[in-house]
N, C-alpha and C positions, 0 to 999 in steps of 0.2 A: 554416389559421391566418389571421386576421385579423390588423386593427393592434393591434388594443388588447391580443390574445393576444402579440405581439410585443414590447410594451412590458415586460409583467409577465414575460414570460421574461427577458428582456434583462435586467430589473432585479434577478429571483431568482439568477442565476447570473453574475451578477456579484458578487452579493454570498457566494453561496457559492465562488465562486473566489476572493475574499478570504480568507474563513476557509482554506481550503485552502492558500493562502500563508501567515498566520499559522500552521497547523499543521507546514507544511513547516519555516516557521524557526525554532518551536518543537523542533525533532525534531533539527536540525543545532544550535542555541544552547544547548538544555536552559530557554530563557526568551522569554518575551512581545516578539515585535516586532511593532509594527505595517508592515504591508507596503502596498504599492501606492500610484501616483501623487497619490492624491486624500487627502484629508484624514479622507473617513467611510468605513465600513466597506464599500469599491465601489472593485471592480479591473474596469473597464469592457472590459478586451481579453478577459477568459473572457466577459463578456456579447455583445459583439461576436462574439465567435468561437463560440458555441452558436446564435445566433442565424442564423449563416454555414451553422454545420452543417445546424440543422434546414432551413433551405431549400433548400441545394443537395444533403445526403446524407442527408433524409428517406425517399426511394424505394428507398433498399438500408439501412434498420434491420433488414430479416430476410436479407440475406446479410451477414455479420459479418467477411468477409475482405475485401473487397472495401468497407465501411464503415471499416475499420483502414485500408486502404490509401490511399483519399483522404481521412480525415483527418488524416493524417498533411500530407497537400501541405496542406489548407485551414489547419490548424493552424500550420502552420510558416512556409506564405506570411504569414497577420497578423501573428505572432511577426517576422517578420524585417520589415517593411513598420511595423509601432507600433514597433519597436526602433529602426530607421533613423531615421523622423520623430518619436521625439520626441529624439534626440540633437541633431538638426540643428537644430530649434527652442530646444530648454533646455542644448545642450550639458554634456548629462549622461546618462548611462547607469542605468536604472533596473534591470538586471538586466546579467550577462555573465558567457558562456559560453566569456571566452580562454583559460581551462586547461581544460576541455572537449575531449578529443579528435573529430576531425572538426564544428568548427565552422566558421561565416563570419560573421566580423568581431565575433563576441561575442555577435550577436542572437540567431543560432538554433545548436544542435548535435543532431550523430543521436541522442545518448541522449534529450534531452528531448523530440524528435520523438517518435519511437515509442511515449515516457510519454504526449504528449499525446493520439494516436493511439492506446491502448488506451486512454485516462481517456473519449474520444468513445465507444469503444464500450460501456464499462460506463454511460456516462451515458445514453443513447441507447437501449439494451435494457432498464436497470434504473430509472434517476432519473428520467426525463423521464415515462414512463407516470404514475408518482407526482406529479409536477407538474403534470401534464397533467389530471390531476382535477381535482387541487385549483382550477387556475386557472377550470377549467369549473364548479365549484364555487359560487362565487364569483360573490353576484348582481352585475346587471352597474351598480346604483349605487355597492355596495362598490368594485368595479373599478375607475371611474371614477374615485371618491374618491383609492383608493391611487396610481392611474396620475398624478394631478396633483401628490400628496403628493412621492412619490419622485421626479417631473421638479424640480420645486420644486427641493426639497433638492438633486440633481444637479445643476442648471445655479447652482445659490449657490455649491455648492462646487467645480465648475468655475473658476467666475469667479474665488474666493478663491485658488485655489490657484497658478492661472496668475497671478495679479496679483502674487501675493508671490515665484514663480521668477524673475520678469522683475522685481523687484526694483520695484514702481509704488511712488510715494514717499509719492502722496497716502492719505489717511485711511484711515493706517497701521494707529492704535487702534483703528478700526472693524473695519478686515481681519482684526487680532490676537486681538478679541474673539470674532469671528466662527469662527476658525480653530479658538480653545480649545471653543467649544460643540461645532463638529463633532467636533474630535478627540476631546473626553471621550466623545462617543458610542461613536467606534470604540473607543477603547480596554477602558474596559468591555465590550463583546461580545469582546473580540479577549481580554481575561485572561480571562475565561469557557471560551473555545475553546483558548486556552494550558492553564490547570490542567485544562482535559476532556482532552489531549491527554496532558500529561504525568502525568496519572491513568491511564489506559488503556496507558500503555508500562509503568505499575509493576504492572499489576495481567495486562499481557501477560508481563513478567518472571517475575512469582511461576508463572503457570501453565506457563511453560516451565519454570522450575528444578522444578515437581510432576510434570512429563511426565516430566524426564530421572530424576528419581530413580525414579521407575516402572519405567521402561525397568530401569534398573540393577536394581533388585531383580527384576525380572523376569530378567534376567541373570544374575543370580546370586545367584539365592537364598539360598544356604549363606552368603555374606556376612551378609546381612539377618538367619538365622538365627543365628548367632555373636556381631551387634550386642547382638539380644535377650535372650543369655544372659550377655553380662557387662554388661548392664543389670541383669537380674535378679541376678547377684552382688552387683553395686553396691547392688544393693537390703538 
């Protein structure tokens, strides 16, 4: 992998770990939250932390036990290391895991270790292959182009973001206007990936309630047939 491959991973998967945050709070809320530190649609710790993976647990993607298991450390060590520093800087907690069984200090717990830890190895066998063309894909003036697009955007909304935690006094208006362009971004993709998600739970509902009635009538048929005939009475 080169830089410029670096960049565009870092940037894709950060962005799909955002959406994957919106999904998750969609699935516990039943509605649309926008998630993660920054303003646009970019949770930069799964970019960071893909970009961790691929370098230091590229060489075991075909032993997959042994892929799970230091994922799990690389996973959890950023997890607790971004948890830490950015409380200490913003005095505030972007995520917390205190009702979490076996947690430390809120940042990280074993449950969401081991999820992160399998999410490395389905991404790593399965997504990354798939990414991995496409980027290669991708002549390398397009690259270019995108590679400066998305630093652009990132380092704007870095700066906005961090200026308004820290509460900067100056040119407020500007900050304010700047924040609502980004956010309209995110949001729009973010209720996009909300109604995809809570589409797919109603339409994963309905096929389970078709499986279990299956099942049943496969169970007991003589039910099913009995239904039918005072159907047909009814008739």
């Amino acid at each position: 992998m080169n830089f410029k491959e670096l960049i565009l991973y870092f940037f894709i998967y950060a962005f799909l770990g955002w959406c994957t945050e919106v999904s998750f709070a969609t699935l516990k809320t039943g509605k649309f939250v926008n998630r993660g530190f920054l303003n646009g649609p970019i949770c930069s710790i799964y970019g960071f932390g893909m970009i961790l993976v691929l370098l230091l647990l590229n060489p075991l993607r075909n032993k997959l036990f042994l892929l799970f298991i230091f994922s799990i450390f690389v996973a959890t060590f950023l997890e607790f290391v971004t948890g830490f520093v950015l409380e200490k800087f913003f005095h505030r907690k972007w995520w917390d895991y205190s009702n979490e069984p076996f947690n430390i200090k809120g940042y990280i717990c074993l449950r969401f270790s081991i999820i992160w830890g399998l999410c490395c190895v389905f991404v790593i066998s399965i997504i990354h292959p798939l990414i991995e063309k496409l980027v290669h894909f991708l002549p390398n003036v397009v690259s270019i182009i995108l590679i400066v697009i998305f630093i652009v955007y990132y380092i704007i909304d870095n700066i906005v973001t961090i200026l308004q935690i820290i509460k900067y006094s100056k040119f407020t208006k500007e900050l304010t206007e700047i924040k609502k362009i980004l956010r309209l971004s995110s949001d729009k993709i973010g209720e996009k990936v909300s109604d995809t998600t809570l589409a797919l739970i109603k339409k994963s509902e309905v096929l389970l309630n078709k499986i279990k009635k299956s099942r049943l009538v496969k169970a007991f048929p003589r039910l099913n047939h009995d239904n039918n005939d005072n159907n047909d009475k009814n008739k």
